[in-house]
C-alpha positions in Angstrom: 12.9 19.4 12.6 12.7 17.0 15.7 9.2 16.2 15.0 10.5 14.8 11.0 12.9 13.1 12.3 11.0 11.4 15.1 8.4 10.4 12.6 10.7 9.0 10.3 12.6 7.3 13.0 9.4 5.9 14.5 7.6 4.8 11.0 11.1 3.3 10.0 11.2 1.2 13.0 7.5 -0.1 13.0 8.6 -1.2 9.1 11.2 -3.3 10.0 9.6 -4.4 13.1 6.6 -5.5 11.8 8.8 -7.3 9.0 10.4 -9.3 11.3 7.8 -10.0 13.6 4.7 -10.5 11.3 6.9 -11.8 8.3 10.7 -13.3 8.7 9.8 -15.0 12.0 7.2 -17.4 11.3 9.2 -18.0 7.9 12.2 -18.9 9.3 9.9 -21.2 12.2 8.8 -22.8 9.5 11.7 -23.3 7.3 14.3 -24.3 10.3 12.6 -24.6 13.5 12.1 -22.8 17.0 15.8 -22.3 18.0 17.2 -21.3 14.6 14.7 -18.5 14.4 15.3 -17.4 18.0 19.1 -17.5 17.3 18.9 -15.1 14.1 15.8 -12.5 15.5 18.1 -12.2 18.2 21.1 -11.2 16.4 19.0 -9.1 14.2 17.9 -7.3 17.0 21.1 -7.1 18.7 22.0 -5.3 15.5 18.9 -2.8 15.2 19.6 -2.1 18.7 23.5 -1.1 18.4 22.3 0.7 15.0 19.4 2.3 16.4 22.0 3.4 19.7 24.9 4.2 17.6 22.4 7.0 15.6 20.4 8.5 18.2 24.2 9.1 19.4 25.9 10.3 16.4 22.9 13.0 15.9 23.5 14.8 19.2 20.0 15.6 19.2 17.5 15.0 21.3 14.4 14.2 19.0 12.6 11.8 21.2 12.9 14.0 24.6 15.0 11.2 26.1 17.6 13.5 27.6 15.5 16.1 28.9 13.2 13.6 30.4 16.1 12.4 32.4 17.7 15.6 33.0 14.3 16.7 34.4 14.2 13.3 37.0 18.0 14.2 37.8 17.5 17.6 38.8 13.9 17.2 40.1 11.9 19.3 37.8 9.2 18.1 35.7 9.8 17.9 32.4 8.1 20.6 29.9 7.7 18.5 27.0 4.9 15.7 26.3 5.2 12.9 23.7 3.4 9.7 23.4 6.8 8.4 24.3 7.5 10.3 27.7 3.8 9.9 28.6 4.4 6.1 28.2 7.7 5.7 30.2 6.2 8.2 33.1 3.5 5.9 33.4 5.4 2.5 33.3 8.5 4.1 35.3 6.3 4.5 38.3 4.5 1.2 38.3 7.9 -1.2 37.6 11.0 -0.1 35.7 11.9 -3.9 34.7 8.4 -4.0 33.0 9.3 -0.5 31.4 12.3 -2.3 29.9 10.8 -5.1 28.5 7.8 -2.8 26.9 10.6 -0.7 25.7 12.8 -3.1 24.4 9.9 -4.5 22.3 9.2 -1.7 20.6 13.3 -1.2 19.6 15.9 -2.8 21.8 17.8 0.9 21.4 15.3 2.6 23.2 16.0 0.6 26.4 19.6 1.3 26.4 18.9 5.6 26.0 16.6 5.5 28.6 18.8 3.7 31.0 22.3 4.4 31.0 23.2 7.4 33.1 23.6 10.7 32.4 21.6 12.7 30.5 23.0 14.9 27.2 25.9 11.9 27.4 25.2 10.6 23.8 27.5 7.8 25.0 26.5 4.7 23.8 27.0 1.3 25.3 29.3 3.2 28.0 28.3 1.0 31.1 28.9 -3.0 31.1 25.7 -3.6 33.1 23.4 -2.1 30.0 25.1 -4.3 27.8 24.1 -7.0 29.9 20.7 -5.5 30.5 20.2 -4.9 26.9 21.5 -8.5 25.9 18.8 -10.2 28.6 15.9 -7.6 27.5 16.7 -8.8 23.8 16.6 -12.7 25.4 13.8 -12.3 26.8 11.2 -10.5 24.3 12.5 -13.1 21.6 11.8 -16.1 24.1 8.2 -14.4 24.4 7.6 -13.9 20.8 8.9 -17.1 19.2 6.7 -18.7 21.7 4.0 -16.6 20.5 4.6 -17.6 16.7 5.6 -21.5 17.6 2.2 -21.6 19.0 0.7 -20.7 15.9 3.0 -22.4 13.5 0.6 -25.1 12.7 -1.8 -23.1 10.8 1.2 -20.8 9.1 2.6 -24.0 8.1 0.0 -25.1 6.3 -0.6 -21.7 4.8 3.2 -21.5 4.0 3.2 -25.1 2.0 0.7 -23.6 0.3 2.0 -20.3 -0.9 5.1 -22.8 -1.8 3.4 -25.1 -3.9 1.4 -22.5 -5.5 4.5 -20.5 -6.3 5.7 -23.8 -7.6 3.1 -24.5 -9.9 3.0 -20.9 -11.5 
C-alpha cells in the first residue's frame, strides 16, 4: 500500500512539476515578463507545498520513510528501510544540509518542510515559525534559479511562441 501511494504521489508531482516548469513558466515569461512569472510560480509553489504538507499530514502514514528516517537519526540507529529518496537525503545530509534543502525543495517544496521540522511521527505541519521561513526562502530561491534559467532562453521560446500564436491564428 505505501509503495501505490508513493508512486502515485511521486508520478503526480513530476506531472505538475514538469507542467510548470517545462510549460507555464516560459509561457507566462513570454506573455508578461521575468517578475510576473517569478511572482505567480512562487505562489503556485507556495500552494503545492502547503498542499503537498497538509496531505502527507492528514494521511498519518509514513509512505515515503520520512519519519522513520528521522526517528532512526534521533535515536541513533540506522534506519532498515531504503528508497531512492532516503538514499538521496543520506547522501546530501552528510555533504551540506542547506544544499539538501534546496535539492529537496526543487523536487516539491513539501518535502523540505517533512524532512526538517522536528520530531518524528509528529504529522504536524507548519508547526515551527523558522520552517516557514525556511520553506518561504527555499521556495525564493529555486524560482530565482529557474526563471533565470528560462529568461535565458526566452529568446528562442519567444520566437517559437509567436509562432505557435500566429499559426493558431491562422487555423
Amino acid at each position: 500500500m505505501k509503495i501505490a501511494r508513493f508512486s502515485s504521489i511521486f508520478f503526480i508531482n513530476l506531472a505538475v512539476k514538469e507542467a510548470i516548469d517545462v510549460i507555464l513558466n516560459p509561457i507566462l515569461m513570454a506573455e508578461f515578463g521575468y517578475f510576473i512569472s517569478f511572482l505567480i510560480t512562487t505562489v503556485i509553489y507556495i500552494l503545492i507545498g502547503i498542499l503537498s504538507v497538509n496531505i502527507y499530514d492528514s494521511s498519518q502514514s509514513d509512505c515515503l520513510w520520512v519519519e522513520e528516517y528521522k526517528h532512526s537519526k534521533d535515536s541513533g540507529k540506522s534506519i532498515i528501510v531504503q528508497n531512492r529518496i532516503i538514499r538521496f537525503v543520506e547522501k546530501w545530509a552528510n555533504k551540506n544540509k542547506y544544499i539538501l534543502g534546496l535539492l529537496l525543495s526543487f523536487k516539491n517544496p513539501g518535502l523540505y518542510v517533512i524532512f526538517f521540522r522536528k520530531g518524528s511521527y509528529l504529522f504536524n505541519g507548519f508547526s515551527e515559525r523558522k520552517i516557514k521561513i525556511l520553506f518561504l526562502v527555499n521556495i525564493i530561491i529555486i524560482n530565482v534559479y529557474w526563471n533565470t534559467i528560462v529568461y535565458s532562453g526566452m529568446p528562442f521560446f519567444i520566437l517559437i511562441w509567436h509562432l505557435i500564436k500566429k499559426l493558431y491564428n491562422f487555423i
